[in-house]
Structures are given as C-alpha cells and as structure tokens.
C-alpha positions in Angstrom: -16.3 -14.0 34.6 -13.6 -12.1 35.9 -11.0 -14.8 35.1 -12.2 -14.9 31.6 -12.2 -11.2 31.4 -8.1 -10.7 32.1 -7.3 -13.5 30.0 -9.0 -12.5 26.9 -7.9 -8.6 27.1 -4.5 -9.0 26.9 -5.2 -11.5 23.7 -7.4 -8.7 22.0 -4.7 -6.2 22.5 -2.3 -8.5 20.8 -4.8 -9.2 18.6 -5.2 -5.5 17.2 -0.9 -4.3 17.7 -0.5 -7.4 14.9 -3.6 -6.2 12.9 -1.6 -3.0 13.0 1.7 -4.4 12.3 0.9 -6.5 9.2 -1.0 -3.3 7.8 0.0 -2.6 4.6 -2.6 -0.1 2.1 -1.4 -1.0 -1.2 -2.1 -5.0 -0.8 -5.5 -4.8 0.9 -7.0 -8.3 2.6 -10.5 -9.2 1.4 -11.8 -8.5 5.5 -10.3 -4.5 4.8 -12.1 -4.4 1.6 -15.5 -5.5 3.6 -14.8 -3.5 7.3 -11.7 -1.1 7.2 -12.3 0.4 11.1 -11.0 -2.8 12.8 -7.7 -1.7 11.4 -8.0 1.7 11.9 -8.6 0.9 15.5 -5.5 -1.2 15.9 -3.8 1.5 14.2 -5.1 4.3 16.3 -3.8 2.6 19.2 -0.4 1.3 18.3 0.3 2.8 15.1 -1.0 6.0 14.0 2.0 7.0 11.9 2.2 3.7 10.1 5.7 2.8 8.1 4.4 0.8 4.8 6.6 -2.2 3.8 6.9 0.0 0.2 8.2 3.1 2.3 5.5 5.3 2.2 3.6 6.1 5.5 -0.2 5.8 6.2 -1.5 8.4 8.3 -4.7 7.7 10.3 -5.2 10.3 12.9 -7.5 13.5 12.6 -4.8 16.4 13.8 -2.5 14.3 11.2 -4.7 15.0 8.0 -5.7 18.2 9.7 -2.0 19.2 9.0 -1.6 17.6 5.8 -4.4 19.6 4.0 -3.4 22.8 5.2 0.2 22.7 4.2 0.0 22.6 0.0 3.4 23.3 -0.3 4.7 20.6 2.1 2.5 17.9 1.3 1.9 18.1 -3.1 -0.9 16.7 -4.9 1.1 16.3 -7.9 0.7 12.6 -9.0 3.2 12.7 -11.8 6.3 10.4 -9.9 3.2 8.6 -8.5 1.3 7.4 -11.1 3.9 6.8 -14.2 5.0 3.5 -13.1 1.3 2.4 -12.3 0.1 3.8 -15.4 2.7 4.2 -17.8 1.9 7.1 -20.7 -1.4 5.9 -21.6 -4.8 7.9 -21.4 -5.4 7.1 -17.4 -1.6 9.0 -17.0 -2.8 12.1 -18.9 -6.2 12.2 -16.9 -4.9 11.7 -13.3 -2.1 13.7 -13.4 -4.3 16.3 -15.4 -7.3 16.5 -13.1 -8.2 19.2 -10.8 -7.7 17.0 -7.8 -3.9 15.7 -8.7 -2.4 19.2 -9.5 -1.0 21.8 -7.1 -0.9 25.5 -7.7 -1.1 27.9 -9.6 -3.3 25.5 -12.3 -5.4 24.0 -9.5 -6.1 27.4 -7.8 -7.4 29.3 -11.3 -9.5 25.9 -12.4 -11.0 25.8 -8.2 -12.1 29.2 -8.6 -13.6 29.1 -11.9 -15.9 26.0 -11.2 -16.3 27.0 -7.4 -17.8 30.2 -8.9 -20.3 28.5 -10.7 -21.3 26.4 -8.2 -22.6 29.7 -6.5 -25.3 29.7 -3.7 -27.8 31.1 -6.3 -26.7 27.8 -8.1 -27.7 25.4 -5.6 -31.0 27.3 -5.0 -31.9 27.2 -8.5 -30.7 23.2 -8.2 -33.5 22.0 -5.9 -36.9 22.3 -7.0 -36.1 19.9 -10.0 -33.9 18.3 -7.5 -36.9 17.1 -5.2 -38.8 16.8 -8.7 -35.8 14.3 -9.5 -36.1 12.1 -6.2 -40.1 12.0 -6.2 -40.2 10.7 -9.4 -37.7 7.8 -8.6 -39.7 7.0 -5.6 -42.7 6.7 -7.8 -40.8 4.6 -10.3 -39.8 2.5 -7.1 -43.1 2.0 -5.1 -44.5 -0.1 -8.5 -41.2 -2.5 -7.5 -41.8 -4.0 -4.0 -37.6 -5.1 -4.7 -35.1 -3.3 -6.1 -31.0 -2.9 -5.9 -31.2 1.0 -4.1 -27.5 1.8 -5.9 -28.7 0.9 -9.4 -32.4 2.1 -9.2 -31.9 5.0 -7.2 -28.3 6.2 -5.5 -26.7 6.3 -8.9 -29.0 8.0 -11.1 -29.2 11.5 -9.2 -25.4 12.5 -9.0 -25.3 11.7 -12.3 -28.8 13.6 -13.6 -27.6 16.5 -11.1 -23.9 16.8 -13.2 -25.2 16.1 -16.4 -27.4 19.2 -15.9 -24.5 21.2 -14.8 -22.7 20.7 -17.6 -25.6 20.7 -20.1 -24.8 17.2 -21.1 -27.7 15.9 -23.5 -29.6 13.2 -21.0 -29.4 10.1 -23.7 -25.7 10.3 -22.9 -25.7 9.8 -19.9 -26.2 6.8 -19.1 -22.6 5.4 -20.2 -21.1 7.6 -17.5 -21.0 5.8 -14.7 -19.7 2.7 -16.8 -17.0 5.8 -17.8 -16.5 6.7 -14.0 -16.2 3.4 -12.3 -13.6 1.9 -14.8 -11.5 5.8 -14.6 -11.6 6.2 -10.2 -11.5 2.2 -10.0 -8.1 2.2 -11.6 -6.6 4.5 -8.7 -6.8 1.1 -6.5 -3.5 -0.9 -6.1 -2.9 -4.2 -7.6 -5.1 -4.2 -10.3 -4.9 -6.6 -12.7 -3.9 -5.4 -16.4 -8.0 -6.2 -17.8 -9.0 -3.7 -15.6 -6.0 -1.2 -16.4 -6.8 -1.4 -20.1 -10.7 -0.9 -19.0 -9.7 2.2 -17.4 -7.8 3.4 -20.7 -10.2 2.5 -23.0 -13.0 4.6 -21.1 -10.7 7.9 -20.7 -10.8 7.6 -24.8 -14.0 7.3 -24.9 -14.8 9.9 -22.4 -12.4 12.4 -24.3 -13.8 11.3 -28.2 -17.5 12.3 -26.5 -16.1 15.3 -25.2 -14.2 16.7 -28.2 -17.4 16.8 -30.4 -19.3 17.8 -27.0 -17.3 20.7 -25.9 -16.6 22.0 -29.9 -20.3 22.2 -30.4 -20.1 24.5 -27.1 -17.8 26.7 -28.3 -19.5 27.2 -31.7 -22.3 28.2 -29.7 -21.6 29.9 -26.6 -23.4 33.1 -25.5 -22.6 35.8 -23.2 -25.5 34.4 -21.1 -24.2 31.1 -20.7 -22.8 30.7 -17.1 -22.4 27.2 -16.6 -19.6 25.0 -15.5 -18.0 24.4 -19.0 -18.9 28.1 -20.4 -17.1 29.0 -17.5 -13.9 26.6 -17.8 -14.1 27.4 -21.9 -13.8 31.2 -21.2 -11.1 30.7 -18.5 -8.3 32.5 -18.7 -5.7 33.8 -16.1 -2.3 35.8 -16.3 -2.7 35.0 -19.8 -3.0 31.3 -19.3 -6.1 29.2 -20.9 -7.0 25.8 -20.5 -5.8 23.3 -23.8 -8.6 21.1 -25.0 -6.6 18.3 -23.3 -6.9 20.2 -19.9 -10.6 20.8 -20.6 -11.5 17.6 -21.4 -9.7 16.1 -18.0 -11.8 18.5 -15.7 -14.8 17.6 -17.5 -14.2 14.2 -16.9 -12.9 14.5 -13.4 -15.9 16.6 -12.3 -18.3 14.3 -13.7 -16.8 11.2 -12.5 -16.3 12.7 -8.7 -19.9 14.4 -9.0 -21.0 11.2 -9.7 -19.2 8.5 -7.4 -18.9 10.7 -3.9 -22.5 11.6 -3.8 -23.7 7.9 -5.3 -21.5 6.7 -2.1 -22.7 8.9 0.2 -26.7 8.4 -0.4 -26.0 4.4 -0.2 -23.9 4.4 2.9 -26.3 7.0 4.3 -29.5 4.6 3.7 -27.4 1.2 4.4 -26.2 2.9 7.9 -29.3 4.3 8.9 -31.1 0.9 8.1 -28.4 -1.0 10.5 -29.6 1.6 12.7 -33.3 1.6 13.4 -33.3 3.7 16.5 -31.5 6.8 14.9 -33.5 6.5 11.1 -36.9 6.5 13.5 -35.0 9.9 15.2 -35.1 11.2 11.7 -37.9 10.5 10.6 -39.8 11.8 13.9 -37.2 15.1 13.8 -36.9 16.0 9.9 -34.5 19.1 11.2 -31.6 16.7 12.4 -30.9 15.9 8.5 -28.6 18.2 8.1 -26.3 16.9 11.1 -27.3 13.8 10.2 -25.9 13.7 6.7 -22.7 15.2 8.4 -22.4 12.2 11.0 -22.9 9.9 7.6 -20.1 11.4 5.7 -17.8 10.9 9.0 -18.8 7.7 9.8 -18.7 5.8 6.6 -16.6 8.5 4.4 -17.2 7.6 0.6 -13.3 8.7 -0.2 -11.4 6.7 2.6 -8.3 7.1 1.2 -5.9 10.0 -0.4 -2.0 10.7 -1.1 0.5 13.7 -0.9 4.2 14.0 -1.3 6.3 15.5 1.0 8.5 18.2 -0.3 10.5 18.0 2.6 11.6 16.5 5.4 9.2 16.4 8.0 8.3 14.9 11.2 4.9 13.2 12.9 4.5 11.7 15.9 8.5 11.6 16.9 9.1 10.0 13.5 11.8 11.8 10.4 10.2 11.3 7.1 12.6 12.5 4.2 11.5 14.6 1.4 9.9 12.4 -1.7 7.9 9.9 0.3 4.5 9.0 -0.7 1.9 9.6 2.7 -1.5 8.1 2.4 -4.2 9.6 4.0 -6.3 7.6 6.1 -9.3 9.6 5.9 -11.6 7.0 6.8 -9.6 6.1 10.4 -9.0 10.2 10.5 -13.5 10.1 10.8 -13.4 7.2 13.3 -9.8 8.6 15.5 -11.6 8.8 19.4 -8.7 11.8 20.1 -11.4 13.4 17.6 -14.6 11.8 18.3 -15.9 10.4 21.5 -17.0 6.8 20.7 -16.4 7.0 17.1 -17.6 3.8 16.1 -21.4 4.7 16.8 -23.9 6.6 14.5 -25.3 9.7 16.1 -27.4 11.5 13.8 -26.8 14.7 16.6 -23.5 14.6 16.2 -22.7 16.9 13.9 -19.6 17.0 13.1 -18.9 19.6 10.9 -14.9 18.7 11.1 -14.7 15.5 9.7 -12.5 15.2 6.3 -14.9 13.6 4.0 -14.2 16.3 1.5 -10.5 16.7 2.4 -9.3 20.2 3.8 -7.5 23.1 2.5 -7.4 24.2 -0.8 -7.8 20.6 -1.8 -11.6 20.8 0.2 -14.0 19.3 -2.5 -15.2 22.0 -5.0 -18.8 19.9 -5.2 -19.1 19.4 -1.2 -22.5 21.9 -1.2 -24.1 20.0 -4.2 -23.6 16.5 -2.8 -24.5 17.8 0.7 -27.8 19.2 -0.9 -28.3 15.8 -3.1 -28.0 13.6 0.4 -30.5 15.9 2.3 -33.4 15.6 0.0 -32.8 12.3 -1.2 -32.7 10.7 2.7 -35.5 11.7 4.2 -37.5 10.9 1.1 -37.2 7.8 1.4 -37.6 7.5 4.8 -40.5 9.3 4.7 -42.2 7.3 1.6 -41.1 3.8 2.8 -41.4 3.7 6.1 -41.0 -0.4 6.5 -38.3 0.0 3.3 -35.7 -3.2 4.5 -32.4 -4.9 3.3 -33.6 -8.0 1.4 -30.5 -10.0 0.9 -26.9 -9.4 1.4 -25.4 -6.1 0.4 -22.2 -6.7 -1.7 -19.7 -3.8 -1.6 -17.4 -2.3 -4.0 -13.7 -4.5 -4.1 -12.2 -1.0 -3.3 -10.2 0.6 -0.7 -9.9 4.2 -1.7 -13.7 4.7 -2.3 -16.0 3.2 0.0 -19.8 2.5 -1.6 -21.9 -0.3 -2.5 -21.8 -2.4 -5.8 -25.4 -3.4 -4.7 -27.9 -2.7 -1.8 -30.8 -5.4 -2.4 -33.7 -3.7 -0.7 -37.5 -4.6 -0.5 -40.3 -1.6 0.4 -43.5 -4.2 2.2 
C-alpha cells in the first residue's frame, strides 16, 4: 500500500497544476459545467491568481475577492468596454450595461438606496406569513404527485411569486418571466452561439414592451401611500437626477430576473446538497434552529452566482503579480467559498458552519440588495419540505444548467414515497 501510495501522489499533483494550467473561464469544458471545485482546487494550489489565455486574470482566493469588492474605485463594475463586442448595440447592451449590478457610482449608489429602502425589515416581516402560506400550498399541490421535477414544480415558482408581489406585478403575467430571465442572465455566459444571443434580445423587448404599459399605468395611478419598489424607483430623484423610462425599465428587469434566478438556485442546490447529504438534512430536521447557519453553509458551498467581473482602473498587484490598468478580473466566487486559507475542509457540508463571510452575494457596495429576501425564501422553504417529506428522494439523474456564471439546476427529478 505504501508503494502505491508515493507513486500515485506525485501523479495527482500533476494531475491538478495541469488542471490549473489549461484553465481558461471563457471556454468552459463540459466536466467544469457539471463539477467546477476540482478546478478550483488545482487552482487554489498552484494558481490562485490565474493569467487567462485572453489576458484577463481569474481570481479564486477568498482575501482576493475580499479586496476586490471593497475597492469600487479600483476594481469598476462598468460593463460598457466589456460587453459591446459581445453584444453589439442591441437590447441585451442597453440592459447589462444599464442594470443596477453593471454600473458604478453615483447612479448605482442612489438606485441601491432607493430599492434597499424598500426592502426594509418591516418589509420582510410583512413578507412571511403569505410567504409560508406560498410554500404550504406548493407542498399540498406536491404530496397529490408522488414525482415531480423540484426546480419546475417548486424552486422556481416562489422567487418569482415573492418579486412579482414586490413589484405589484398582476400574477397572470408572471409566468413568462422566468422564460424572460433565463434567456436575459443566460446570455452573460461566454461562447454562445448567435440563436441564443438573438433569444436574449428578443426577451429584453419583450420585457421592456410589458413594462412600458406596466409602469405608465403606475404612474397614472400612484398614491402617496404607495411604498413599493417601483413607486419608490418612479419617485426617485437625487441632486436633481431621475431615472429615464429606459433606466426604469432595466432595474425592473434586473431585479426581477436576479430575485428570481439567485433564490430559484439557491432553494435547489440547498435541497440537492442536503439530499447528497443524509446525515446533515436528518441534523436539520432533528434541530430546526441550525436553518439559518445552514442556509449560510449552502450559499458557500454551492454559491448560485459562481462567477463575476471588475475592471481595474489601475495598475495593481496580487499575489507578486503587476496587472496594468484596463484588464478584465473574473471573480471566482465559487473557488473564493471553497479556498481552505478560508475554510477548513471546504469541500464538506456542515450545516454548523456558519459562515457568515462567504461571498455568495458579493461584498461592498456591490453586496446584493435582495440578500435578506432570498435568505428568508430559503429558510421557510427548506425545512418545509424536509419536514413534510421526510423519505422525499432523487428519482433519476439531475441535469444542471450548461452555465458557468450561475450555478442551479435545469431539472431535479424527485419522488416523495
């Protein structure tokens, strides 16, 4: 055994430096679309500052990112050099580089505050009871269906019922929005091919023709007592700057596709990790009060946004290495969750963990404005089930989503007895 042992180590360690060497994030192999953290491994210990054939850099450890968020003016969100060559001037360039999430100060900072405002504590109070309402009656509809695909008959439908009520929109349109939101955040991915580009363009028009009737009838009648998101992004105003319709449509749209598509992530992953898991689900369901570090350890170990950018504005220097002003940096926030400098044995689910550092919802001003609404979403919605189908199992293979920034299943096949 011995003799087999120092053979085969110095083969796995050449193994994972050429994993990390052949890395590169914007031409993805079919095995990083299915298990990222082999590569994030290799490059946490060989390569954590990564040099991209393309030259860009991939970040992947946690003090890294930790940096990166908490220097806006360093490291800009602006996507505008970014995105014109991938998107040209169409619809999907005036949305992405529009968006709350793709713009640096001062419009990010006045559009934050206005929707962070609104998604006040009193908010998220008044959110739950109709909340739990929400999730019971799914697990009703669900018990009459001994199988059923957990993403489409479940994970999906309460981001999007929780967002629609947010921003008032009437509940017979909403179910085109996640068809909206999936073709929109899906074209962020690299290499796409020019179907799903035109997809992508066609559903921002869509989105926007929805929103222009949507958001007029609003304004014709808004009261002072309205206090919801889009009363409050209509009314906006700041050192005599307003929003354009343009602008309000794009927030609109980014907040209900990123309301939707974290928290649909997040519930799956949480349910698919904790099924691979017996031993911790069985520590939740006997100990309901670990949910909330539970929910904390999901979001760290299988993060439902696994990748971001900046742009340095500078030069600037990691890990002994010059990087010149204007280079692209992509965020490895997915390897940032599993880095062991970070996290002791990061590759293992511990429901105790808690922790509260991980970069799920970025950092900074950039943090995600929706963090307490998705949190709140995954903490009902996980122990429900557990709770109301105990022997609930996979029943078939799950298929994942062909994407690298955003991490989630296209379909979790699941079976209750």
């Amino acid at each position: 055994m011995t003799g087999i042992s120092t053979i085969n180590v110095p083969a796995e360690r050449e193994d994972l430096r050429a994993l990390a060497e052949a890395f590169d994030p914007t031409r993805p192999t079919e095995a990083f679309y299915e298990d990222p953290y082999p590569t994030y491994r290799a490059l946490h210990r060989f390569d954590p500052v990564h040099a991209c054939p393309d030259g860009s850099y991939f970040l992947a450890r946690h003090a890294d990112l930790h940096r990166v968020y908490r220097d806006p003016r360093t490291f800009s969100s602006d996507k505008q050099k970014q995105f014109r060559p991938k998107f040209g001037d169409g619809p999907l360039y005036e949305h992405h580089t529009t968006s709350l999430v793709f713009n640096d100060p001062p419009l990010h900072t006045h559009v934050r505050k206005a929707i962070g405002d609104a998604l006040s504590q009193k908010t998220l109070v008044a959110m739950e009871p109709p909340l739990r309402a929400l999730v019971q009656r799914l697990l009703d509809g669900l018990e009459k269906k001994p199988e059923f695909d957990f993403m489409d008959d479940f994970a999906s439908i309460i981001p999007v019922e929780v967002i629609g009520n947010l921003l008032r929109i009437p509940r017979e349109d909403r179910g085109r929005l996640r068809r909206w939101a999936a073709a929109i955040l899906g074209a962020l991915e690299f290499n796409l091919p020019k179907e799903k580009l035109e997809l992508g363009n066609q559903c921002v028009r869509e989105f926007v023709d929805y929103l222009r009737d949507f958001v007029a009838d609003r304004r014709g009648n808004l009261s002072d007592d309205d206090d919801d998101i889009l009363s409050r992004l209509i009314r906006w105003e700041s050192e005599g700057l307003r929003l354009s319709d343009a602008q309000l449509y794009h927030q609109c749209i980014f907040l209900l596709n990123a309301g939707h598509e974290t928290t649909t992530n997040l519930i799956g992953n949480g349910m698919h990790a904790l099924l691979a898991h017996p031993e911790e689900a069985e520590r939740l369901r006997r100990d309901p009060s670990l949910i909330r570090s539970a929910v904390e350890e999901v979001l760290r170990f299988e993060s439902p946004v696994q990748l971001g950018n900046r742009l340095t504005t500078c030069g600037v220097e990691f890990g002994g290495l010059r990087i010149p002003a204007g280079t692209t940096l992509t965020l490895g926030i997915g390897a940032a969750n599993r880095d062991p400098a970070a996290y002791p044995d990061p590759d293992r689910l511990d429901i105790s963990r808690n922790p509260r550092d991980h970069l799920a919802f970025g950092g900074g001003i950039h943090t995600c404005v929706g963090l307490n609404v998705a949190r709140l979403e995954a903490r009902i919605a996980i122990p429900a089930v557990l709770d109301r189908f105990p022997e609930m199992r996979l029943n078939g293979v799950p298929r994942r989503d062909h994407r690298a920034r955003f991490r989630g299943f296209a379909s979790l096949p699941m079976a209750i007895r």
